[in-house]
C-alpha positions as CSV (number, residue, x, y, z in Angstrom):
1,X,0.0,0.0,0.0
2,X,1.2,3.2,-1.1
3,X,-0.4,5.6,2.1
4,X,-0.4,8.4,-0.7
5,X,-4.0,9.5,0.1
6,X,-4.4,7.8,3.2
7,X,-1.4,9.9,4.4
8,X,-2.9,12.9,3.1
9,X,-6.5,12.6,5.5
10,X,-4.7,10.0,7.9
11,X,-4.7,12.7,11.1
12,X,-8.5,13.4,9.7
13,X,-9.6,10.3,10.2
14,X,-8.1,9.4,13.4
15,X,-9.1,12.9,15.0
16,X,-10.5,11.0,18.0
17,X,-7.3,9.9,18.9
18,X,-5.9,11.6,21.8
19,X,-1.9,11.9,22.0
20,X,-1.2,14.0,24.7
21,X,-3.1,11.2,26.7
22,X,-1.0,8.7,24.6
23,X,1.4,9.6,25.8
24,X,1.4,10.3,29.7
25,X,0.1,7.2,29.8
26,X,3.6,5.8,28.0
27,X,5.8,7.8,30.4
28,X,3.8,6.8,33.6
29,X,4.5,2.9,32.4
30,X,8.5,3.9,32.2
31,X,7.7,5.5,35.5
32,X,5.7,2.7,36.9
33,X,8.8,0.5,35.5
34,X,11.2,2.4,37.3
35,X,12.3,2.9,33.9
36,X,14.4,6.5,32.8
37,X,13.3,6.3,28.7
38,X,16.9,7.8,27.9
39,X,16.9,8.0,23.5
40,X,13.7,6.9,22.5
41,X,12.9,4.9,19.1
42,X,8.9,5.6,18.0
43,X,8.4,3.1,15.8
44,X,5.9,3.3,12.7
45,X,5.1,6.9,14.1
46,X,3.3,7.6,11.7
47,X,2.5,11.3,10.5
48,X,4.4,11.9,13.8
49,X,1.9,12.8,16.3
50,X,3.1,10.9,18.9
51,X,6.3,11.4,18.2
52,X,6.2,15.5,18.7
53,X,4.3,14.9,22.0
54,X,6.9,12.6,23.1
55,X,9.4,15.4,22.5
56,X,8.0,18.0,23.9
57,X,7.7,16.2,27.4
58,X,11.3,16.6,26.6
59,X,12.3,12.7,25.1
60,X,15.6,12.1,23.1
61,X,13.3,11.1,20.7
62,X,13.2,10.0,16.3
63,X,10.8,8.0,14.2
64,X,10.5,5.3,11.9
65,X,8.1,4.5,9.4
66,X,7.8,2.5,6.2
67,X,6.1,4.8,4.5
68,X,7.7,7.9,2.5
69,X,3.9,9.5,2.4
70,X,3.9,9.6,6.1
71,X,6.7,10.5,7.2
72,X,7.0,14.1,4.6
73,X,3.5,15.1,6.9
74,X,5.5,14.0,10.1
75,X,8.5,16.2,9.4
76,X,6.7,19.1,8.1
77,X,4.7,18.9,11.5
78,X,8.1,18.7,13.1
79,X,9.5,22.0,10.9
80,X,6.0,23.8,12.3
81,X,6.1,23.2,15.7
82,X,10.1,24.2,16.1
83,X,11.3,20.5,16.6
84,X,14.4,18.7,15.3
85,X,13.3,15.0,15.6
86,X,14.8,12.5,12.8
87,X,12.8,10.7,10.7
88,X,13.6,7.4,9.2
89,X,11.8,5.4,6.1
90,X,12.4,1.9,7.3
91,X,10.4,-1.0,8.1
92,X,10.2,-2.9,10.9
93,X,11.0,-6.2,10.2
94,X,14.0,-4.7,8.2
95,X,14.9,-2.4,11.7
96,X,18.6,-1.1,10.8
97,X,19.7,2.0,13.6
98,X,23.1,3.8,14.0
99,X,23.6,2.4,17.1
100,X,21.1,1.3,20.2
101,X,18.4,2.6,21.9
102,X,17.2,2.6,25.5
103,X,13.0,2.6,25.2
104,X,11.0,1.6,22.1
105,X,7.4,2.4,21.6
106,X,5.3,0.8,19.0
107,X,2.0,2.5,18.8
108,X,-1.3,2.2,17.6
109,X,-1.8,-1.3,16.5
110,X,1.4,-1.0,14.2
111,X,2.3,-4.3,15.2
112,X,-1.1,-5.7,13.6
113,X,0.0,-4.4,10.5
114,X,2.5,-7.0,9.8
115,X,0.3,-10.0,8.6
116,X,2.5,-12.8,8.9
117,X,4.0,-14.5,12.0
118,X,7.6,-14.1,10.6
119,X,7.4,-10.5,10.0
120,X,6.5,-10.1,13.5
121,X,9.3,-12.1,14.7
122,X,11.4,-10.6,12.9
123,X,10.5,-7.1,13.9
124,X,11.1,-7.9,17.5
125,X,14.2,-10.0,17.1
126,X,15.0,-6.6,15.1
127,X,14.4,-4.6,18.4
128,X,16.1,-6.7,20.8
129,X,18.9,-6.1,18.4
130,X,19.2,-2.5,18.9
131,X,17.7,-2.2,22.4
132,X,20.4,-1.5,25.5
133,X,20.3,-4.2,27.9
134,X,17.5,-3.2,30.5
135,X,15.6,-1.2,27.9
136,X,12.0,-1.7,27.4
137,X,10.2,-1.9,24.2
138,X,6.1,-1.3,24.7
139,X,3.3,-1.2,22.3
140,X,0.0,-2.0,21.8
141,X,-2.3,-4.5,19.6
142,X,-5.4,-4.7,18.3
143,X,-6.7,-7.9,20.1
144,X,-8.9,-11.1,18.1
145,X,-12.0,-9.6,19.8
146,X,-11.6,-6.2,18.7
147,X,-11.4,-7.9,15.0
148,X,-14.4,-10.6,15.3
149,X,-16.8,-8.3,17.0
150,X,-15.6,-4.7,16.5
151,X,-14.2,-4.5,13.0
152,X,-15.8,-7.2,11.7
153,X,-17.8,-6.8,8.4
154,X,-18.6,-3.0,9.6
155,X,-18.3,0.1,7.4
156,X,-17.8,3.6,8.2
157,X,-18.6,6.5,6.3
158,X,-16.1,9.9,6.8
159,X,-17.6,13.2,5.3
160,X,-14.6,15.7,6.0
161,X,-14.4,19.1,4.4
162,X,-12.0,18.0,1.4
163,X,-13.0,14.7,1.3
164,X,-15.4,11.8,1.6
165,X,-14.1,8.6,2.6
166,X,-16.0,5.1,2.4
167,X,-14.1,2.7,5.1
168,X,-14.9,-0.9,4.9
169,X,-13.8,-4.5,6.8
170,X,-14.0,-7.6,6.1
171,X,-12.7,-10.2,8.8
172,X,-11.2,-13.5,7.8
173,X,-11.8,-15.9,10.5
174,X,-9.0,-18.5,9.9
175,X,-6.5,-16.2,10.0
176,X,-7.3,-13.5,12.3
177,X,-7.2,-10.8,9.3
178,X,-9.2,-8.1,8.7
179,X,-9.3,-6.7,4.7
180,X,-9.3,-2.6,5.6
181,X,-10.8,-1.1,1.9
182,X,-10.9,2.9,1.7
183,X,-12.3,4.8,-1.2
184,X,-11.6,8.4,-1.2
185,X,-13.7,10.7,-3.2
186,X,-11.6,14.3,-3.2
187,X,-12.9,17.5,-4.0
188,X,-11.3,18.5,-7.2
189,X,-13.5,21.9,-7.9
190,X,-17.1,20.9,-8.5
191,X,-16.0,17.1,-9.2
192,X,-14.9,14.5,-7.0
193,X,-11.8,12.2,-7.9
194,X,-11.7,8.6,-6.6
195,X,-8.9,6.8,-5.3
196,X,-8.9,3.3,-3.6
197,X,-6.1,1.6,-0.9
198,X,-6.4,-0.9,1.1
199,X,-4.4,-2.9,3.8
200,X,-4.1,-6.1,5.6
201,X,-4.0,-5.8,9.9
202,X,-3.8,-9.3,11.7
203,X,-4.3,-10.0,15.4
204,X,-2.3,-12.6,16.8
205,X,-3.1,-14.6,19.8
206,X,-1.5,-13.2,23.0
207,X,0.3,-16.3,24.0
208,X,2.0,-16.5,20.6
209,X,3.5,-13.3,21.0
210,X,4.9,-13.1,24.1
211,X,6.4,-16.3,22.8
212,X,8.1,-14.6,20.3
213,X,9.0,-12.0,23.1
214,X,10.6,-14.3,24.5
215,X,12.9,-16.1,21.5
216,X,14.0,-12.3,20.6
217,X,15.6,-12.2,24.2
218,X,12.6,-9.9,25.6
219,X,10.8,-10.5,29.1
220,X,7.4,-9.6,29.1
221,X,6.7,-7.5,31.8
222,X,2.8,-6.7,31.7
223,X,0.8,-7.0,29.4
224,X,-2.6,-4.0,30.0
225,X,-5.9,-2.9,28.6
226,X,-4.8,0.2,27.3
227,X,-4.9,3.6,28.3
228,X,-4.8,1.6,31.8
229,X,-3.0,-0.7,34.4
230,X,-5.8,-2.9,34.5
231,X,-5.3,-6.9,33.4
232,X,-7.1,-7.4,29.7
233,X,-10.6,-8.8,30.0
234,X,-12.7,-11.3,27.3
235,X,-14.2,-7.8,25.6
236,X,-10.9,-6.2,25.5
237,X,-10.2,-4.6,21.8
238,X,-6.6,-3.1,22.4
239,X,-4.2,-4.3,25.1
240,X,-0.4,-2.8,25.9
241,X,2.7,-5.1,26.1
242,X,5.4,-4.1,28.3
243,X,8.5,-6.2,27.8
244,X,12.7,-5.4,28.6
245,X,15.3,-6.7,27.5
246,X,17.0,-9.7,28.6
247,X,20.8,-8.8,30.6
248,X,23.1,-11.7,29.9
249,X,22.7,-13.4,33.4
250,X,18.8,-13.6,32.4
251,X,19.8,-14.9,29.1
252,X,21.7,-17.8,30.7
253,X,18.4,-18.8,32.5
């Protein structure tokens, strides 16, 4: 997928997302870690929103994303608000950093955008790579509930001021997938032009991934409803990982 339009009306579309509260609730799980995040890696930020907040609560802080499209809206955000954060096009299974890092945060079901158990494996054994020992990588995924019973075979209609935007799912049962399909109809004068993209997410089961946690030398830690300190429940859509990386001692165990 190209995010060329989706990039475009991404922060549109997600306007209901609130990143300031993001991302308190990140530094209060360092804090509740006993964690200091030191330089910070925001993986698949995005357009950057976390990213800036992150910074300005004064985080050594640069992002990665695969996506070109993206990442020109997060730096131009950056340039606007008076911030020199670092932007990288990268993905994450393919994770390649100057040197390590001490915290990484993975947000807003990123990880479910990686469709195949290898990629995820991959992207973690990728992290453990470049993480110091000690350092703690968190994110958060988009649970099987959330796509059986939320997403589902739903559709959702966006009427924004430059554009209309038809968003439909379609949830494969045997593999945990859910087929996101977005037609865009853009205000060109008195016409509208069409576009289409569209995008795989996959929710893995909970066990399996603090498996592979653990074969990329990460400890899982805690693993939250989100936005919380609470344990996840049946109905839980999104749910927080907190894991750290294995010191040599613990390695040997």
């Amino acid at each position: 997928m190209s995010y060329n339009v989706f990039a475009r009306y991404y922060d549109a579309l997600t306007a209901n997302v609130d990143y300031e509260m993001m991302a308190d609730y990140l530094c209060a799980l360092l804090e509740r870690e006993g964690h200091k995040a030191g330089l910070t890696l925001d993986l698949a930020c995005g357009t950057g929103n976390l990213t800036l907040q992150l910074a300005k609560k004064g985080i050594d802080i640069y992002g990665i994303d695969a996506s070109m499209d993206m990442l020109s809206v997060a730096q131009e955000k950056a340039a606007e608000a008076g911030c020199s954060i670092l932007f990288l096009c990268q993905k994450m299974q393919s994770l390649d950093l100057y040197g390590t890092v001490n915290t990484v945060f993975c947000s807003l079901d990123s990880i479910n955008h990686l469709v195949t158990e290898q990629d995820v494996k991959q992207a973690f054994q990728r992290v453990s790579l470049f993480l110091e020992t000690d350092g703690y990588f968190v994110f958060d995924l988009n649970t099987l509930y959330k796509h059986r019973c939320v997403l589902g075979e739903n559709a959702y209609v966006y009427d924004l001021t430059d554009v209309f935007c038809a968003w439909q799912n379609h949830f494969e049962e045997a593999t945990g997938r859910v087929l996101v399909s977005l037609d865009f109809f853009e205000k060109k004068g008195k016409l509208y032009e069409r576009s289409s993209e569209e995008f795989f997410e996959r929710a893995y089961p909970l066990e399996q991934v603090t498996g592979w946690l653990e074969e990329a030398g990460l400890a899982l830690c805690a693993i939250y409803r989100s936005g919380s300190f609470e344990p996840p429940a049946p109905n839980t859509e999104r749910v927080t990982i907190v894991a750290k990386k294995k010191n040599e001692e613990t390695l040997k165990t």
